[in-house]
N, C-alpha and C positions, 0 to 999 in steps of 0.2 A: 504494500500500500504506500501513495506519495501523499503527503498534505503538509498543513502548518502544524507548527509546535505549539499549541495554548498553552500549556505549562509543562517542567520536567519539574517531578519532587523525588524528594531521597535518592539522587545520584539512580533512579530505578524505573521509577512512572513516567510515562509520557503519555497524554494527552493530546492525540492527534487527529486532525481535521481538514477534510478534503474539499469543504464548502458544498457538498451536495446535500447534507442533514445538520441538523442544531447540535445531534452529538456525536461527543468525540466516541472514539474506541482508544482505549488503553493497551500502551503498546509497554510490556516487560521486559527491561535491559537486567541481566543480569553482570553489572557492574567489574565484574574480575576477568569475564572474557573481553572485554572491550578495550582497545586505548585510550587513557586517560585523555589523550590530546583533543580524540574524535567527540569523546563525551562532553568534554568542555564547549565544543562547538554549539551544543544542544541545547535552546534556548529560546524562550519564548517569540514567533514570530520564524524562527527560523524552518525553510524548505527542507523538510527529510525523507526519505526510503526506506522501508522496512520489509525485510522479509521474515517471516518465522509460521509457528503453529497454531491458530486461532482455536482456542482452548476452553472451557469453561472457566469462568472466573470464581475466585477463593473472593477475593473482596465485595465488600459493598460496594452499591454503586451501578455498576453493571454485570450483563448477563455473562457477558465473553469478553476473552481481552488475546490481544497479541503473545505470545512467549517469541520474542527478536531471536532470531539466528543471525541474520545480516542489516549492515545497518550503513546507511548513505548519507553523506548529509550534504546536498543540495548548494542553499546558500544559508550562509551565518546571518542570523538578526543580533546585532550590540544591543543588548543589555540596558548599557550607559544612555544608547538611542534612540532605540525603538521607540516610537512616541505609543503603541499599543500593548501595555501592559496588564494583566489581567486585573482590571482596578475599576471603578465605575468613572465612566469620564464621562461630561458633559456633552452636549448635542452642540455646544459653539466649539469647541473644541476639538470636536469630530470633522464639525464643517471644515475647519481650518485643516483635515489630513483628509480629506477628500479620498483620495489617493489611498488610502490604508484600513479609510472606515470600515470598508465593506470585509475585514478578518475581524469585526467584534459581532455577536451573537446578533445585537438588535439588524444593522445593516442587510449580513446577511440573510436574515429574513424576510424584510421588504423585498430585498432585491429578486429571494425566487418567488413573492407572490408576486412581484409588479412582471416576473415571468413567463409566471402560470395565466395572468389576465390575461395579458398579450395575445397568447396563447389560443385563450377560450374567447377573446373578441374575433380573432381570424376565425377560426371554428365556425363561432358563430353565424356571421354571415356567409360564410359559404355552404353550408349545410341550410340558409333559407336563401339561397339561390341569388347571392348579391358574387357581384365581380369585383375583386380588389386594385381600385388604379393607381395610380403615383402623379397626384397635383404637383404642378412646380414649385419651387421654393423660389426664385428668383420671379418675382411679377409685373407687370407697370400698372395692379389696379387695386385700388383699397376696397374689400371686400364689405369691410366694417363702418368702412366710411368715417375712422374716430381719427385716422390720421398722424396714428402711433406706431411710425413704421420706418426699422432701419434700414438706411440708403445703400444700395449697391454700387459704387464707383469704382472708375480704374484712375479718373482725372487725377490730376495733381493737385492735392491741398493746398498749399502753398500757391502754387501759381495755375489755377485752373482756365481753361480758355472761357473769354465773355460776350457773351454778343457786342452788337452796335448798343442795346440800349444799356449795356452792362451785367447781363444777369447773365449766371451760370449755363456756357452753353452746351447743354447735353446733347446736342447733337455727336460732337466729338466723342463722346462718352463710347465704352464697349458696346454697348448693345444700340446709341442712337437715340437714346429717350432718358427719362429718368427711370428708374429699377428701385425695387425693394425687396427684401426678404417680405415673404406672405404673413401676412395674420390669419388664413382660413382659405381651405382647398376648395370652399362652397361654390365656389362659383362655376370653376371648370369642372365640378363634378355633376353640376346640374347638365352642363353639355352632353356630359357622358352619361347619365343617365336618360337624356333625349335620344340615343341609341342604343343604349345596352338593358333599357329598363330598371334596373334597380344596383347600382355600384356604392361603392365606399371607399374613403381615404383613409388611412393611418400612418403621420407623419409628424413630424417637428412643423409650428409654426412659430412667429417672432413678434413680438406688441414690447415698442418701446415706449413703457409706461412706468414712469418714475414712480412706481408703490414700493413699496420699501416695507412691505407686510407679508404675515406667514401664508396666505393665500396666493400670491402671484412671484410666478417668474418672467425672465424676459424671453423663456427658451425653453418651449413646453410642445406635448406631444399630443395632437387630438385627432379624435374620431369622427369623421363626417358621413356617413350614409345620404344618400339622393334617393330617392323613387318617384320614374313616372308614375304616373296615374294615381298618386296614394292622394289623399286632403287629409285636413290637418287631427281626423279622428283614427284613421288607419296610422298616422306621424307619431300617434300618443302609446296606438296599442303596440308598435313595432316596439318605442321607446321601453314601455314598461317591461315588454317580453325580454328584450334584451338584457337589461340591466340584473332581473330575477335570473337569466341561466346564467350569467357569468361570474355571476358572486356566489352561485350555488356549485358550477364547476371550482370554484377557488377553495370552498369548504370541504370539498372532496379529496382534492389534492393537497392540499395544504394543512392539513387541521395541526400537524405538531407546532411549524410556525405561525398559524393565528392564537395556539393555548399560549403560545410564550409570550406574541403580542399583546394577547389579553392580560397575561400576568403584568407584563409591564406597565401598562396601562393605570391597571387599579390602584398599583404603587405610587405611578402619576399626578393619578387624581386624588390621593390621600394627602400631598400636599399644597391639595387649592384649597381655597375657603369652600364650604358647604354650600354657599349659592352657587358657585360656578361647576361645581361635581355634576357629572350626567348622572341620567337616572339609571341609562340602560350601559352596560358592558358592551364588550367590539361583538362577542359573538352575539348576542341579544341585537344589537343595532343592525348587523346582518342577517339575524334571520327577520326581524321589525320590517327589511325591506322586501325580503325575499316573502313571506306570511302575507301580507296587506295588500289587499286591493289600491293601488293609488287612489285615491279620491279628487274627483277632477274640477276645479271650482274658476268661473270666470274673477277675470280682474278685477270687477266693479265689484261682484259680489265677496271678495276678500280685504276690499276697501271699505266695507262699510263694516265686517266683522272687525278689523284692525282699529276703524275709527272708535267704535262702542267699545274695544276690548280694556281689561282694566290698564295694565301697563303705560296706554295711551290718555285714560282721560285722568290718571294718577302723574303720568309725566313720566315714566320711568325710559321710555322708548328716549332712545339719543335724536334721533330723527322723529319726530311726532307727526303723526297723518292727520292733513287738515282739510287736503280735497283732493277728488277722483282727478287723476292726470301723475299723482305724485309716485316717485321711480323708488322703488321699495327695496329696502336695504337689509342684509345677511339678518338682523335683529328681528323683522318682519317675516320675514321667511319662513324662517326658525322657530318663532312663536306657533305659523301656522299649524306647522309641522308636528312640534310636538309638545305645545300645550292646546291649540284647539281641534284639531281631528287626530291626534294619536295614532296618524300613518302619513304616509308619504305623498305627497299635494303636486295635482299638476296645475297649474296656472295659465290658462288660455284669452284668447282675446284682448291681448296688451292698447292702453292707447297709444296710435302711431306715429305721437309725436317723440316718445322714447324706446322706438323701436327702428331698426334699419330698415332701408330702401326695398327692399326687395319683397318682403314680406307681402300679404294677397290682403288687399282692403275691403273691409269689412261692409254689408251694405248700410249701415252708419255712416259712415265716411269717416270715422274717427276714432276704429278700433280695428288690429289686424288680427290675422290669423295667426296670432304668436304663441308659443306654449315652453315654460320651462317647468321643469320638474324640481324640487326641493325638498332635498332628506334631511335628515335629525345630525346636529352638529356643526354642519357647513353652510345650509340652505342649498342655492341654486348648483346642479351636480348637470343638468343640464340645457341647452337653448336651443329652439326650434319654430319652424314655421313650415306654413303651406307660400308656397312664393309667387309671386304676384306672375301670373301668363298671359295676364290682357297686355298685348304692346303698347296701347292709349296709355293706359293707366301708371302703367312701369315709365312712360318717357313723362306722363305729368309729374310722377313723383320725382322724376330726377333732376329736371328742371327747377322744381322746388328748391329741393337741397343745391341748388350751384354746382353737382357736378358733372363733369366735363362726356359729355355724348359721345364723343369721336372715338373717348376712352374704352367704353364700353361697346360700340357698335356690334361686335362679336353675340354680346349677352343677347343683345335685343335681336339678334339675328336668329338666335332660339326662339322667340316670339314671333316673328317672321314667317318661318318656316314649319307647320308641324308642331305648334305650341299644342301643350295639354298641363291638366291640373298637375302639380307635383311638391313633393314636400320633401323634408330632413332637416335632421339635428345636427346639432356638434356637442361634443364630449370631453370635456379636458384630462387627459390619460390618467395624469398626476391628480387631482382632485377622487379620480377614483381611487388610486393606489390607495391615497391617503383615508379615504372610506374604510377600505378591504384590512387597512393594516392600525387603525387606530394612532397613524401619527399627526402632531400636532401641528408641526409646521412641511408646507408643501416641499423645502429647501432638502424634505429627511427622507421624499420616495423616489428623487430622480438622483443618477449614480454622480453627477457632474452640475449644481446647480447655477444658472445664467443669472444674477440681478443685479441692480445697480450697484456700480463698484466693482465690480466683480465677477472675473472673467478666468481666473486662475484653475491650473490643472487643463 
């Protein structure tokens, strides 16, 4: 067997680990046949080889253990440096070894359920009949319309070419235009779904949004499913189905690393104060999603529950709902979720002044066909619409917003051509990890975290 070293005790035990399980197997040197030099080498963090007879174990602890006949040692980890010792180390502290985290217990746990998801989201749609494409990451269109998007240049900073009237002229530029890393595969995937029927993304997208909170990165991974012909009640049921099979494949495969999450966790939450403690544990919160019919409630009608609800006419809400229009915050959500229906709430019909372009207009004229879904802990887990197919209606809205038509001519050519009803969500990978694993800050489910400031490893 090759793995790390978690611990040598009495010149005799090793504790060795391959990263495929939480535990180790006990490898037995017997100290007199060995060189003292080789055995010095053996050391917490350091790469070793073992061969011998997997034996029944005389100790506590475990069932079997190694008896060493031969013995390798890889590479040395110092003692003096290793920054991973077997010692409880903080979550800032981990961030800062990036690079190393993932040989402590909690890391490598996330890291095979954020594996196993993966996993069972491909699964998923391919077993109900979706095609998996590859949206570009280099774009010249904001999907989101918010304008939080880092630039693709080759030009020279310092000395970039400028037009006549002085402004940056991207003509010269690699691609001829201005470029940005994408915020969301939505849009080419609707394309591809105007021929292939029912496709999905899963990829890196980029929002440079200066949060500087446990919930956002600048460099995160999401899910986008498309389907012709669905509207926005087939959009909800696809949504619900999905999210129940692939947390219920994660409990199947994972159950030793979600008990040790959950162990961690309740130790966690023993040192919050008592208002901020959940009610429910990680595995309780996933079967809470898995068990429950979502309950499906329009905007307006959770605007006026929120308006009446105690929190708000006591003051307690940081944000306070004072009238129908207003853009509801994690606090709101969360209440819905799981102090007034005690299940998982989907939220449809947004008004469309705090909703994106594309969305399908309601025959109000003042509410879209939007829907996000909101679990216990996080609120919003995910965002979705039926998208607007009337060309009329799709070029008024854009007109609206000031942006640029020439840009988009492409989209509206799908409108054009063989338009039909069609709908999809988006999924932020990491936000589920972070569900599935009971971690607190999003910075603790991706292996290499992107936020401001901070680009290292």
């Amino acid at each position: 067997m090759n793995g790390w070293v978690k611990t040598f005790r009495s010149n005799r035990f090793i504790a060795l680990n391959d990263g495929s399980t939480l535990q180790n197997i006990q490898c037995v040197v017997d100290f007199e046949k060995f060189d003292d030099g080789l055995l010095k080498q053996i050391a917490t963090g350091a790469a070793i080889g073992v061969k011998g007879n997997l034996v029944e174990s005389q100790g506590k602890g475990q069932a079997v253990e190694i008896q060493v006949t031969e013995l390798i040692v890889h590479g040395s980890a110092d003692p003096e440096t290793y920054p991973i010792q077997p010692k409880k180390h903080s979550m800032e502290f981990l961030r800062e070894q990036a690079h190393l985290r993932v040989r402590t217990n909690t890391f490598a746990a996330v890291m095979r359920v954020r594996s196993a998801l993966a996993f069972a989201i491909h699964e998923y749609f391919r077993k109900n009949g979706f095609y998996y494409m590859h949206a570009p990451i280099i774009t010249g269109s904001d999907a989101e319309g918010a304008g939080e998007m880092f630039r693709v240049t080759t030009l020279d900073p310092k000395n970039p070419p400028l037009t006549e009237e002085g402004e940056v002229n991207y003509r010269e530029d690699f691609f001829g235009k201005e470029t940005n890393l994408t915020v969301s595969g939505q849009l080419e995937a609707e394309a591809y779904a105007m021929g292939l029927g029912k496709v999905y993304t899963f990829g890196p997208t980029f929002r440079a949004e200066n949060s500087n909170t446990s919930r956002h990165l600048a460099e995160f991974w999401m899910i986008e499913p498309e389907m012709a012909f669905y509207d926005l009640h087939d959009n909800m049921d696809l949504a619900e189905d999905f999210i129940k099979e692939v947390l219920r494949y994660v409990i199947q495969q994972c159950g030793e690393d979600l008990e040790f999450l959950e162990k961690r966790l309740l130790d966690e939450e023993k040192t919050k104060p008592q208002a901020e403690r959940s009610d429910l544990s990680l595995m309780e919160k996933l079967k809470f999603v898995i068990d429950n019919q979502f309950v499906r409630v329009t905007y307006t009608e959770a605007i006026d529950i929120l308006r009446n609800s105690k929190p708000n006419k006591k003051k307690k809400f940081q944000y306070l709902i004072e009238e129908w229009g207003a853009d509801l915050q994690s606090e709101h959500e969360r209440y819905l979720v799981e102090k007034h229906f005690n299940c998982p709430v989907i939220l449809y019909d947004y008004p469309a002044k705090i909703k994106a372009f594309y969305m399908r207009l309601n025959e109000d004229g003042k509410t879209v066909r939007a829907m996000d879904i909101l679990f216990p802990g996080i609120g919003e887990i995910v965002g979705g619409s039926q998208r607007e197919e009337r060309l009329d209606v799709l070029v008024q809205k854009i007109k609206d917003l000031g942006i640029d038509e020439k840009e988009l001519w492409w989209y509206l050519d799908l409108r054009k051509y063989g338009t039909a009803v069609h709908s999809g969500f988006g999924l932020g990978f990491e936000r589920l990890v972070q569900f599935a694993t009971g971690m607190g800050n999003i910075r603790d489910v991706i292996p290499f975290p992107r936020t401001p400031q901070n680009a290292e490893f």
